[in-house]
Residue frames as qw, qx, qy, qz and C-alpha x, y, z in Angstrom:
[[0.150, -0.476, 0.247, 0.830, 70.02, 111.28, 81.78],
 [0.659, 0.592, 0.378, -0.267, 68.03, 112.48, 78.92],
 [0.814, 0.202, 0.425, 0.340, 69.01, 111.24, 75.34],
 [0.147, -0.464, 0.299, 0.821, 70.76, 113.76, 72.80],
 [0.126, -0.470, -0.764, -0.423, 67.79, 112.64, 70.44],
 [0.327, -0.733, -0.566, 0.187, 65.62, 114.36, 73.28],
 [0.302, -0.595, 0.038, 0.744, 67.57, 117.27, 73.93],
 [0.075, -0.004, 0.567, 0.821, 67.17, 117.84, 70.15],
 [0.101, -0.586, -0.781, -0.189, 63.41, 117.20, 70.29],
 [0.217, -0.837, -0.367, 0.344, 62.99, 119.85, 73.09],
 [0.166, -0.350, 0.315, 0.866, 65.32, 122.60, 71.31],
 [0.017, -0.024, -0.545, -0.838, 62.95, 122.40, 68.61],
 [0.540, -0.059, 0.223, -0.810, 59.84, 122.53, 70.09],
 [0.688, -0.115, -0.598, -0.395, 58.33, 118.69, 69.31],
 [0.452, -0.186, -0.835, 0.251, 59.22, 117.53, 72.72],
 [0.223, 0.022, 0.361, -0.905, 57.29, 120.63, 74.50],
 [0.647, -0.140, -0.360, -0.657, 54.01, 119.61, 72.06],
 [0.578, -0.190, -0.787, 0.102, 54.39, 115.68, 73.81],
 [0.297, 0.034, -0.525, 0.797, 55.35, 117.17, 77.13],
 [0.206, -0.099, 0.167, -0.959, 51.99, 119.33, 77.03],
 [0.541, -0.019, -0.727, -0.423, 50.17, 116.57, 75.64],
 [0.576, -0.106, -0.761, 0.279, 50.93, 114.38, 78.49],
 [0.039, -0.086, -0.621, 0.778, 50.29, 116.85, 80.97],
 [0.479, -0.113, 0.026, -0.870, 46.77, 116.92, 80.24],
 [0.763, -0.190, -0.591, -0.181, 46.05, 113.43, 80.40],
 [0.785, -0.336, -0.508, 0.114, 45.39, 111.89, 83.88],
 [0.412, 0.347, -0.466, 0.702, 47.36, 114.42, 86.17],
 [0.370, -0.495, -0.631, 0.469, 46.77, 114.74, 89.89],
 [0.006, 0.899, 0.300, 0.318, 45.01, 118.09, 90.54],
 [0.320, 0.363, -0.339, 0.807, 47.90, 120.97, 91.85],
 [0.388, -0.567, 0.212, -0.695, 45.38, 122.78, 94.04],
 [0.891, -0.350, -0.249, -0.145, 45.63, 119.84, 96.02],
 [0.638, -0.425, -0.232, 0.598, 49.00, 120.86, 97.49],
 [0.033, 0.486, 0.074, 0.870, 48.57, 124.42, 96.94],
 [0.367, -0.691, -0.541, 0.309, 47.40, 125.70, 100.57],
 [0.037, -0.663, 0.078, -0.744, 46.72, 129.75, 101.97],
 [0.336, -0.074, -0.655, 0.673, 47.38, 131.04, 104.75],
 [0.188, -0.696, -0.689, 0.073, 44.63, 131.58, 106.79],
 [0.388, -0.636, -0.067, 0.664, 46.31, 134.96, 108.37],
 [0.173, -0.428, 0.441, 0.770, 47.98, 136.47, 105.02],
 [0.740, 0.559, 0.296, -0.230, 45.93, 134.50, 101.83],
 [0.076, 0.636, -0.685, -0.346, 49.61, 133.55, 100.85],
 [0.961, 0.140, -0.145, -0.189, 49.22, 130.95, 98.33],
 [0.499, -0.551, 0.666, -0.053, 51.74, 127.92, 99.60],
 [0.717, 0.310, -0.605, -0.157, 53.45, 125.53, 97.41],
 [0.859, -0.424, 0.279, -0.070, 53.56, 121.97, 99.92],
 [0.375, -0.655, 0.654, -0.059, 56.88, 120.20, 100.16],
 [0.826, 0.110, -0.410, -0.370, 55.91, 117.08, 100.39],
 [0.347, 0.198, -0.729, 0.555, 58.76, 116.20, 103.23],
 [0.671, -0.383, -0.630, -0.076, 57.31, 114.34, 106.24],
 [0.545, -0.486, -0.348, 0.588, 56.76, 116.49, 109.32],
 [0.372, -0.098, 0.035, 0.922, 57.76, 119.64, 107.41],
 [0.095, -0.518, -0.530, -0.665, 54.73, 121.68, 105.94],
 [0.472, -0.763, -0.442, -0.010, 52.98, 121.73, 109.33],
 [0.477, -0.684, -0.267, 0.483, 55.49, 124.07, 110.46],
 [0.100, -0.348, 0.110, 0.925, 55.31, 126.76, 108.09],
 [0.594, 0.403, -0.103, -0.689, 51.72, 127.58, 107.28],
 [0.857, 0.180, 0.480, -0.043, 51.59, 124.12, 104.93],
 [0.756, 0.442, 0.238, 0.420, 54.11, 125.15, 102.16],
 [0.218, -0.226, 0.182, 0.932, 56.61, 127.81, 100.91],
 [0.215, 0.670, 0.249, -0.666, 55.63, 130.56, 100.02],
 [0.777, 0.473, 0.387, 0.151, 54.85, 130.59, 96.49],
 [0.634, 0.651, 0.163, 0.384, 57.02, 131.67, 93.75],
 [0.303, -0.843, 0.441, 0.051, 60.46, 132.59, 96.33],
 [0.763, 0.259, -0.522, 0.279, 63.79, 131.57, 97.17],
 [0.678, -0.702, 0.173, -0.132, 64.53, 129.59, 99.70],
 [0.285, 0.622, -0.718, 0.126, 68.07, 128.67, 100.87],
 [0.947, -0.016, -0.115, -0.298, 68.78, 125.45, 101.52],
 [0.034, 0.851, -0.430, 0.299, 71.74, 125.23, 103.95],
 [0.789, -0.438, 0.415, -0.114, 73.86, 122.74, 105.86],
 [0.216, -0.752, 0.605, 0.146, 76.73, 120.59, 105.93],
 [0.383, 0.333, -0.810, -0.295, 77.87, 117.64, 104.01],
 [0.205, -0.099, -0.968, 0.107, 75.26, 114.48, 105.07],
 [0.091, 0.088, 0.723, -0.679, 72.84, 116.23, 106.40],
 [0.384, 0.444, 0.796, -0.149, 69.89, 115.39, 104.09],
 [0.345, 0.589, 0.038, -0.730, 69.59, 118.56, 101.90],
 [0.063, 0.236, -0.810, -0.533, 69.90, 116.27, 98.77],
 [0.042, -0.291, -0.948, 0.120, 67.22, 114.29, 100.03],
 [0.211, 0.658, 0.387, -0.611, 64.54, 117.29, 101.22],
 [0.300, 0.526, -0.282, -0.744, 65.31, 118.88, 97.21],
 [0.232, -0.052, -0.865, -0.443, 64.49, 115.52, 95.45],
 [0.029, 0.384, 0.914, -0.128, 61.52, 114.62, 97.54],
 [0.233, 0.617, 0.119, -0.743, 59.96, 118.75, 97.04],
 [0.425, 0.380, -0.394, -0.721, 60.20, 118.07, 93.40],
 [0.097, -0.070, -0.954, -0.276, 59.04, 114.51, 93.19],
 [0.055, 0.533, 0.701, -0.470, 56.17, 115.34, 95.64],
 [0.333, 0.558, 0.077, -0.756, 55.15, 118.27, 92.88],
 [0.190, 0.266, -0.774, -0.542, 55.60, 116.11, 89.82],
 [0.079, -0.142, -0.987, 0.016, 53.53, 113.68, 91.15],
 [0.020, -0.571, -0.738, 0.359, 50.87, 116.58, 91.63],
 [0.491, 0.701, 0.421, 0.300, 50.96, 118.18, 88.85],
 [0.206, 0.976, 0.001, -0.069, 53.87, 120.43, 89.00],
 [0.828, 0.385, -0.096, 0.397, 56.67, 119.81, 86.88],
 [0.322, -0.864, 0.214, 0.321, 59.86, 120.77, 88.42],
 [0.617, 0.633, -0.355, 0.305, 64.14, 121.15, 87.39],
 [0.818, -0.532, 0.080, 0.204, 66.42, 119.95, 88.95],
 [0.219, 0.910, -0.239, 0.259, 69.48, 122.33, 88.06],
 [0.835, -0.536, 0.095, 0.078, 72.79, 120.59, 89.53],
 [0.234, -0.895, 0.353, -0.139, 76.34, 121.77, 90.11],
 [0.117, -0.741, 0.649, -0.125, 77.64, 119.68, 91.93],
 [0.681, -0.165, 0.662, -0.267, 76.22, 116.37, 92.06],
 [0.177, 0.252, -0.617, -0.724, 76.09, 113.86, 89.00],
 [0.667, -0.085, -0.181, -0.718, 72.68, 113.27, 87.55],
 [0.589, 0.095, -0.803, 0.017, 73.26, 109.13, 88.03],
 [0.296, 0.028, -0.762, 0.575, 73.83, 109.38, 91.64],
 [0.364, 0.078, 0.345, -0.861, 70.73, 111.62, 92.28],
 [0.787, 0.022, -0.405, -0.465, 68.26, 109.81, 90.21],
 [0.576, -0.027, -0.803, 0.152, 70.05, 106.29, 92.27],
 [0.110, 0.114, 0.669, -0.726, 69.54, 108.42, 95.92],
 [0.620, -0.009, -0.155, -0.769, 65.73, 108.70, 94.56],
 [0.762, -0.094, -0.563, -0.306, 65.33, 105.24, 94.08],
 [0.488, 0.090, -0.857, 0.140, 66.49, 104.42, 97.06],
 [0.230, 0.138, 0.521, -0.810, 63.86, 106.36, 98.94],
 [0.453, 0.409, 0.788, -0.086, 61.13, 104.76, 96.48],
 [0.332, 0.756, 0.147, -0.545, 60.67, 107.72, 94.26],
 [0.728, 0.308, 0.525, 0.316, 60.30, 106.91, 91.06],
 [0.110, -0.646, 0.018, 0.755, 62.13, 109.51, 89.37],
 [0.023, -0.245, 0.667, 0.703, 63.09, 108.43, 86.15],
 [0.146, 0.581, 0.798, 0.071, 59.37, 107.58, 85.33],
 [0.134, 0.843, 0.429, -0.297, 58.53, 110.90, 85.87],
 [0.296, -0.471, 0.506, 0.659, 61.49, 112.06, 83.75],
 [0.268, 0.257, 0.829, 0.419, 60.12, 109.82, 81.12],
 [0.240, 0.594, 0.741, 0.202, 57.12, 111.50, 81.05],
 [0.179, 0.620, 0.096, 0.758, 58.57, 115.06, 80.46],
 [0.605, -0.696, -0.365, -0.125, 57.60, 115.92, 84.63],
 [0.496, -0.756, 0.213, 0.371, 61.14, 116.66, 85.89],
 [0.739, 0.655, -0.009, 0.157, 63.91, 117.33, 84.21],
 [0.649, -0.502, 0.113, 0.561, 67.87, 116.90, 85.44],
 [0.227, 0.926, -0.222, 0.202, 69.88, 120.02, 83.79],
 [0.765, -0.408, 0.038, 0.496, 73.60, 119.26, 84.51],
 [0.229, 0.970, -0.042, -0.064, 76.13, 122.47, 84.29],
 [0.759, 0.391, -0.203, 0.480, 79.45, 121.94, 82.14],
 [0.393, -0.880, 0.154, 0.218, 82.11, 123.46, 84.62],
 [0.602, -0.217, 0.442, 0.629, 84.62, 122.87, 81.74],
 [0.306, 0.599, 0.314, 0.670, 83.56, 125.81, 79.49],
 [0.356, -0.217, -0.290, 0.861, 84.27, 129.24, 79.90],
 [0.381, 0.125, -0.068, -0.914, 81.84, 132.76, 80.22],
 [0.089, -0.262, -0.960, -0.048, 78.87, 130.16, 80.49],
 [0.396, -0.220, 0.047, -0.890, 75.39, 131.93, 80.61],
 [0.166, -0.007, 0.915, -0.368, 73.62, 129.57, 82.58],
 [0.383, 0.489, 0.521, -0.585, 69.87, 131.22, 81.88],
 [0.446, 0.328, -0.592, -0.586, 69.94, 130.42, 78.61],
 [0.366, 0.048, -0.928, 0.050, 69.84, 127.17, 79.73],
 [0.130, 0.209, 0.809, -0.533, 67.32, 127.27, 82.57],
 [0.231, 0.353, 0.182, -0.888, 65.05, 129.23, 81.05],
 [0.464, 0.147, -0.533, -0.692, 64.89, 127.48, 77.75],
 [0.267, -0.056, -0.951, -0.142, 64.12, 124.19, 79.48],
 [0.329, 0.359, 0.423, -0.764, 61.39, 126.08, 82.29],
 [0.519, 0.303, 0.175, -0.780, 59.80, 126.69, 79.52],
 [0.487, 0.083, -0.710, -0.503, 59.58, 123.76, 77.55],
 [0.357, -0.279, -0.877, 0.162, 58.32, 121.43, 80.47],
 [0.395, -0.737, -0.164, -0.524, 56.46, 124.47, 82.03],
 [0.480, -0.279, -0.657, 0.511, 58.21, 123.90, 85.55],
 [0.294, -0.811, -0.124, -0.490, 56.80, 125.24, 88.30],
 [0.783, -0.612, 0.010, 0.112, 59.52, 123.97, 90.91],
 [0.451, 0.764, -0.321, 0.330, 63.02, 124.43, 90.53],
 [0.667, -0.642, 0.205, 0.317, 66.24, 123.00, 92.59],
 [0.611, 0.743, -0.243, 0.123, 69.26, 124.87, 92.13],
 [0.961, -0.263, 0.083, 0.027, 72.09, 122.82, 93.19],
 [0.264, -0.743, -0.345, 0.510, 74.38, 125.04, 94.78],
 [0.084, 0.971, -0.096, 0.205, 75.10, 128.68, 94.89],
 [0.453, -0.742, 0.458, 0.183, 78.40, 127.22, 96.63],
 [0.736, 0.087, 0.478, 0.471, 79.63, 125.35, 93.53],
 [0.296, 0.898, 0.168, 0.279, 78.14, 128.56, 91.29],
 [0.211, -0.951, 0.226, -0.012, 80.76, 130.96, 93.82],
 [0.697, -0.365, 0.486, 0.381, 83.60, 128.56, 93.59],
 [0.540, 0.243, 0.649, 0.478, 83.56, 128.40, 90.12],
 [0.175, 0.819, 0.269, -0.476, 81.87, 132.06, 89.75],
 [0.048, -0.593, 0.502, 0.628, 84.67, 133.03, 86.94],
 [0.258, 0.203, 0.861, 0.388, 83.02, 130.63, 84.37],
 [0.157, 0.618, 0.758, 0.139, 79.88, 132.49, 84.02],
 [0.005, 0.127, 0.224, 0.966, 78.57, 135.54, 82.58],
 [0.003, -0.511, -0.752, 0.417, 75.32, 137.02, 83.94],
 [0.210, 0.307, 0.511, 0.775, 72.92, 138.93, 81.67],
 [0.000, -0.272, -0.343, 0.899, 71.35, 142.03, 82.80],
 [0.583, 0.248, 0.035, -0.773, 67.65, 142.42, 82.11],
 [0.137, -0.295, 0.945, 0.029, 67.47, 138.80, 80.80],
 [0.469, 0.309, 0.755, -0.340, 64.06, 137.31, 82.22],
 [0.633, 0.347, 0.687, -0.075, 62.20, 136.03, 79.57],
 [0.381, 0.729, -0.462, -0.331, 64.89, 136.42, 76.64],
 [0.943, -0.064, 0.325, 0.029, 65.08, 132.74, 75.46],
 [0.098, -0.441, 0.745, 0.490, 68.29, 131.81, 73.55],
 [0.688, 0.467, -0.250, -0.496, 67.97, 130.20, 70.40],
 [0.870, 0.125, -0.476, -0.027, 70.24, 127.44, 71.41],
 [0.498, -0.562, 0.486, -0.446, 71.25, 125.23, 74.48],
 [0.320, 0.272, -0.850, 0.319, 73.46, 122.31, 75.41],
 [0.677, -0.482, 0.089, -0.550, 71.41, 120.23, 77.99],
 [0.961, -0.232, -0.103, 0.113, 71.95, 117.07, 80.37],
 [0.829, -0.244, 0.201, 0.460, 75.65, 116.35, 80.12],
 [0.473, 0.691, 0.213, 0.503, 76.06, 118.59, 77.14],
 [0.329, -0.299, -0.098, 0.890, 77.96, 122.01, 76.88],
 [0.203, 0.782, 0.302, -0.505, 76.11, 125.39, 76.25],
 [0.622, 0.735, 0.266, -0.047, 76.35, 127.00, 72.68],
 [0.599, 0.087, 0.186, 0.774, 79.43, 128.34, 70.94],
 [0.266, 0.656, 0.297, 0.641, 77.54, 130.79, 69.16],
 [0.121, 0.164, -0.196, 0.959, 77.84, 134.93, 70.81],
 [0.133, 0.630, 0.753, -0.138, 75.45, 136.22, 72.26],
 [0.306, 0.154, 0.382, 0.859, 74.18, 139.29, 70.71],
 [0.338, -0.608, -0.149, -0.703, 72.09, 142.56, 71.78],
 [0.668, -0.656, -0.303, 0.178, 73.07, 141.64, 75.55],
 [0.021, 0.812, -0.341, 0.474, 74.16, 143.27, 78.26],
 [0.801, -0.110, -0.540, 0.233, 76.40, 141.41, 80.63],
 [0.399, -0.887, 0.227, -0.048, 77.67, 142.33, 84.31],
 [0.895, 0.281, -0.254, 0.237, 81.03, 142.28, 83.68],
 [0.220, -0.844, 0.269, -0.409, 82.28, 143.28, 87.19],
 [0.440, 0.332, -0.801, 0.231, 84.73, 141.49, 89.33],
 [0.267, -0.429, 0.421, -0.753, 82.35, 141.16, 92.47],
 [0.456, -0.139, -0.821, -0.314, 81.05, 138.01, 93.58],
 [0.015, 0.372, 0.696, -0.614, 78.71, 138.73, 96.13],
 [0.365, 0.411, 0.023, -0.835, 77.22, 140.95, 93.40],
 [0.288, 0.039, -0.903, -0.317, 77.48, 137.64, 90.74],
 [0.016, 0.246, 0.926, -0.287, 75.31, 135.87, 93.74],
 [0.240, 0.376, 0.103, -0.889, 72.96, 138.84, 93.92],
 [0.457, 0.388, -0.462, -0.654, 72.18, 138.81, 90.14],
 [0.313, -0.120, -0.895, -0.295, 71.60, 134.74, 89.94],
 [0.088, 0.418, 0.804, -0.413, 69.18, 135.10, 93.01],
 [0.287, 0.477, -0.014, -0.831, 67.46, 137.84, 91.00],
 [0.320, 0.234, -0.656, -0.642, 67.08, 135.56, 87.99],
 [0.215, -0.209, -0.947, 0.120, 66.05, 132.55, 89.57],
 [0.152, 0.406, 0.712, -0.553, 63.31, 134.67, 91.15],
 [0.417, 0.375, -0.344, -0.753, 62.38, 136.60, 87.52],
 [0.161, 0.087, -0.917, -0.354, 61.25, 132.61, 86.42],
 [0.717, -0.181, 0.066, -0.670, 57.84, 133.00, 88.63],
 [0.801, -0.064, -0.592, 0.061, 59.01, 129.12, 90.34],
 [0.765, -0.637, -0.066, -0.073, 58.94, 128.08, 93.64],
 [0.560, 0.648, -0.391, 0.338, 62.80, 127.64, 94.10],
 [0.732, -0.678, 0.027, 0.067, 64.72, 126.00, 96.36],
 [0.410, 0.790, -0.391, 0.233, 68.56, 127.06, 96.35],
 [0.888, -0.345, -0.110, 0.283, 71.64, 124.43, 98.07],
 [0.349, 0.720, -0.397, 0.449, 74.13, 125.63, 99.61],
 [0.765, -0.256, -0.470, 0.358, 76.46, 125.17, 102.58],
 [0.368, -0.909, -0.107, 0.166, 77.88, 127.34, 105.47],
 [0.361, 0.757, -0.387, 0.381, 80.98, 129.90, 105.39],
 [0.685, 0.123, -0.495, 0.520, 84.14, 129.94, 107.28],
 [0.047, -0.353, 0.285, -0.890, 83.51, 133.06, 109.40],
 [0.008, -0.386, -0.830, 0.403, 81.18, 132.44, 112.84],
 [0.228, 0.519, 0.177, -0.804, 78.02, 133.63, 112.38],
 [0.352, 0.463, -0.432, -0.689, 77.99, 133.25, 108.40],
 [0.759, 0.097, 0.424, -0.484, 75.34, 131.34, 107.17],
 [0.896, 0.328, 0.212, 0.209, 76.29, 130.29, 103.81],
 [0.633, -0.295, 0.182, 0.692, 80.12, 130.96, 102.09],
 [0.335, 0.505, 0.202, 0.770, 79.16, 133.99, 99.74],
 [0.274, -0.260, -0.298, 0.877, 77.67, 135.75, 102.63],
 [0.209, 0.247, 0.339, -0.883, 74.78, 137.07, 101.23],
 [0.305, -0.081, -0.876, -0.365, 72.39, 134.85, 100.18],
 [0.346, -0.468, -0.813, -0.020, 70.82, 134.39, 103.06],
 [0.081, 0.500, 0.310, -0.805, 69.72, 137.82, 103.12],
 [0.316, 0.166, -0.522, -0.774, 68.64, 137.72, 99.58],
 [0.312, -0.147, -0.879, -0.329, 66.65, 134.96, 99.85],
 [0.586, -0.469, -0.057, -0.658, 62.92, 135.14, 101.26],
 [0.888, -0.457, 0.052, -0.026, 63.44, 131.88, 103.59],
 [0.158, 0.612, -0.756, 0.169, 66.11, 130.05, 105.08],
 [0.962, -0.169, 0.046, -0.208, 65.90, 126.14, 105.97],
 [0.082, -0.802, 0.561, -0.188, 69.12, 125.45, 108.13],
 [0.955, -0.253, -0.146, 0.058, 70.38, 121.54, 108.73],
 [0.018, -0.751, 0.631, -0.194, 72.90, 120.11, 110.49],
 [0.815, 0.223, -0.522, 0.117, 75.07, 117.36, 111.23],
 [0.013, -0.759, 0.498, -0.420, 76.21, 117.04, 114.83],
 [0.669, -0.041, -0.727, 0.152, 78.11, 114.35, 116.44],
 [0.601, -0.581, 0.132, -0.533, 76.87, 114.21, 120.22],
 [0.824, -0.278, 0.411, -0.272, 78.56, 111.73, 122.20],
 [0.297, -0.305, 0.817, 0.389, 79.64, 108.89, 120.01],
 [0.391, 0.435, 0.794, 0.163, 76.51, 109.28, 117.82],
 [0.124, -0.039, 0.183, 0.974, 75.47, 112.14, 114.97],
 [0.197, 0.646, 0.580, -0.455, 72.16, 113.66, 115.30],
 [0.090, 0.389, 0.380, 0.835, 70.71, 115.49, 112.23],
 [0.003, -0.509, -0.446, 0.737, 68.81, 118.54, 113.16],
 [0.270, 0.514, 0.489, 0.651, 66.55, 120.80, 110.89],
 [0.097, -0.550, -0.304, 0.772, 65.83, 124.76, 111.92],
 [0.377, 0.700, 0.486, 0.363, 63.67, 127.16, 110.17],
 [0.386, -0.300, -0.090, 0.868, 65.72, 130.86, 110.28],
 [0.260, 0.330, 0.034, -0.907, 63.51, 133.07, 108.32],
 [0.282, 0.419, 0.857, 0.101, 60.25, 132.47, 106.32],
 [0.266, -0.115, -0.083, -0.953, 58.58, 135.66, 104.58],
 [0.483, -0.254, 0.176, -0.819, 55.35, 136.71, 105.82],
 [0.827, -0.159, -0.531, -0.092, 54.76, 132.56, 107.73],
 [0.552, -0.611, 0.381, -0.421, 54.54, 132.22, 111.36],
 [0.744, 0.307, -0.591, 0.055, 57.04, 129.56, 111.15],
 [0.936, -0.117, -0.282, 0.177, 58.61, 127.10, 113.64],
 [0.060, 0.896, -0.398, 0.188, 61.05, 128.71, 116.19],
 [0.778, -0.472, 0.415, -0.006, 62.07, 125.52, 117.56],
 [0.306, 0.505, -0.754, -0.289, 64.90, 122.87, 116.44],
 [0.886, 0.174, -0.171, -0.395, 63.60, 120.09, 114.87],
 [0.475, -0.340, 0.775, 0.242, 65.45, 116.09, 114.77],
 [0.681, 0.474, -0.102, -0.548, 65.43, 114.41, 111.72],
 [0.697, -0.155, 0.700, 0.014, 65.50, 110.93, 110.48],
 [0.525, 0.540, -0.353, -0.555, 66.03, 109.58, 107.40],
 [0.674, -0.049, 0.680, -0.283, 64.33, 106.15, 106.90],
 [0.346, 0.126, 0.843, 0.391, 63.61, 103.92, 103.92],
 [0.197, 0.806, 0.514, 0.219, 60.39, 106.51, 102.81],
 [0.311, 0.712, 0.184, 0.602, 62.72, 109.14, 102.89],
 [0.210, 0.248, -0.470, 0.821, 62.98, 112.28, 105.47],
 [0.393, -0.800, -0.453, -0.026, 60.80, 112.49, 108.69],
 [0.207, 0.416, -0.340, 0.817, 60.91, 115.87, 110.76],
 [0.363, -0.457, -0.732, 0.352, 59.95, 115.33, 113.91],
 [0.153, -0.865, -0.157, -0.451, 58.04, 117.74, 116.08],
 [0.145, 0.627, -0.476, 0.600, 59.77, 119.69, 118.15],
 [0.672, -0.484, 0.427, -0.364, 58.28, 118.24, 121.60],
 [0.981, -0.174, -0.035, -0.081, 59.87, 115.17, 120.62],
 [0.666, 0.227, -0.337, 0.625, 63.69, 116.01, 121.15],
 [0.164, -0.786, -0.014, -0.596, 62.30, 118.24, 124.06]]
């Protein structure tokens, strides 16, 4: 977790000067997981998950949201740390934006897949954003936005849109927004600002399918790659629990958890992809001491 010395540093712009500093020394060249599709000349942000790239064109499409879907165990914690460690480590700084989990435990599941997170923390490369769920009318995008731009991310897990809909009545969503930085922000553990906000316009309807709407709209106004957790609804058929996400969102990357016999089998499907001749098949997936492998499909055939 980053210090409250730090969190001051970056609010006032000295820890952005370091932060740029560092990224010019010694960094791994981006276009080196930046790939196009041959077909389209979509530029593709790689993964970095084992097995997974080769079946959609070599990366996500650049600067979407994808949903990131599936049930308790089935690895999505794992696929969103290893997408941003695998861009940090290649020059592109991500956020890691997180709900539900607490920073400790992610940063410990990292290490225990070798990825040195908190190194790259240190060196201003990721950055863990935890959201207070004990304060009320909470603008979130103050917060994302101011820290995007101090570390320049270009990756971005948000961690979930099912903790955001449970909890939907805490937050206030600001209409026209994108690149209106607050003046102050609460980070890590911290709590967002007291102070009003002033000359906004908020949606201050009662709809939360329209709430969802409006954060998938921001998150894509930040010009990051953007992967977005979330889990399935109660109704058959319904991919995640607000129900329309995963029509807002440009991909969909579907796991599961299913017990077969007297043993559980993770699976990984790829349900939509904008304009990427993706993968119709279902995938197995392991998850080994270097992290996730997706198998190819002829091997659970």
């Amino acid at each position: 977790m980053v210090s409250d010395a730090r969190a001051l540093s970056m609010l006032s712009g000295e820890e952005g000067d370091k932060t740029e500093a560092r990224g010019a020394q010694g960094s791994y060249a981006a276009d080196k997981y930046i790939h196009k599709s041959k077909e389209s000349g979509m530029e593709r942000i790689a993964t970095g998950v084992n097995g997974f790239d080769t079946l959609v064109e070599g990366g996500l499409p650049k600067g979407t949201n994808i949903l990131l879907t599936g049930s308790p165990g089935t690895g999505k914690s794992i696929f969103a740390l290893s997408y941003l460690y695998s861009g940090a480590m290649n020059g592109e700084n991500g956020l890691y934006i997180s709900m539900d989990s607490a920073i400790s435990l992610l940063k410990e599941q990292a290490r225990q897949f070798g990825m040195d997170i908190e190194g790259l923390e240190k060196q201003g490369k990721i950055f863990f954003l935890r959201v207070p769920l004990d304060k009320n009318k909470l603008n979130i995008f103050e917060m994302i936005e101011k820290v995007k731009s101090q570390i320049n991310a270009k990756r971005l897990v948000f961690d979930s849109l099912a903790a955001f809909s449970i909890n939907i009545d805490l937050f206030t969503i600001p209409l026209g927004y994108a690149g209106n930085v607050a003046s102050s922000v609460s980070m890590g553990e911290g709590a967002a600002s007291d102070q009003p906000d002033v000359g906004k316009v908020f949606y201050t309807g009662n709809s939360d399918k329209r709430m969802v709407s409006l954060v998938l709209e921001e998150l894509k106004s930040l010009g990051t790659t953007n992967l977005i957790i979330s889990f399935g609804g109660t109704e058959e058929g319904q991919i995640t629990m607000d129900g329309v996400s995963e029509y807002a969102c440009d991909g969909i990357i579907q796991m599961h958890n299913e017990l077969i016999g007297a043993k559980h089998f993770r699976t990984l499907s790829i349900i939509k992809m904008r304009d990427t001749d993706h993968s119709q098949y279902v995938h197995n997936v392991d998850i080994g001491k270097e992290g996730l492998i997706v198998k190819p499909a002829e091997s659970i055939m």
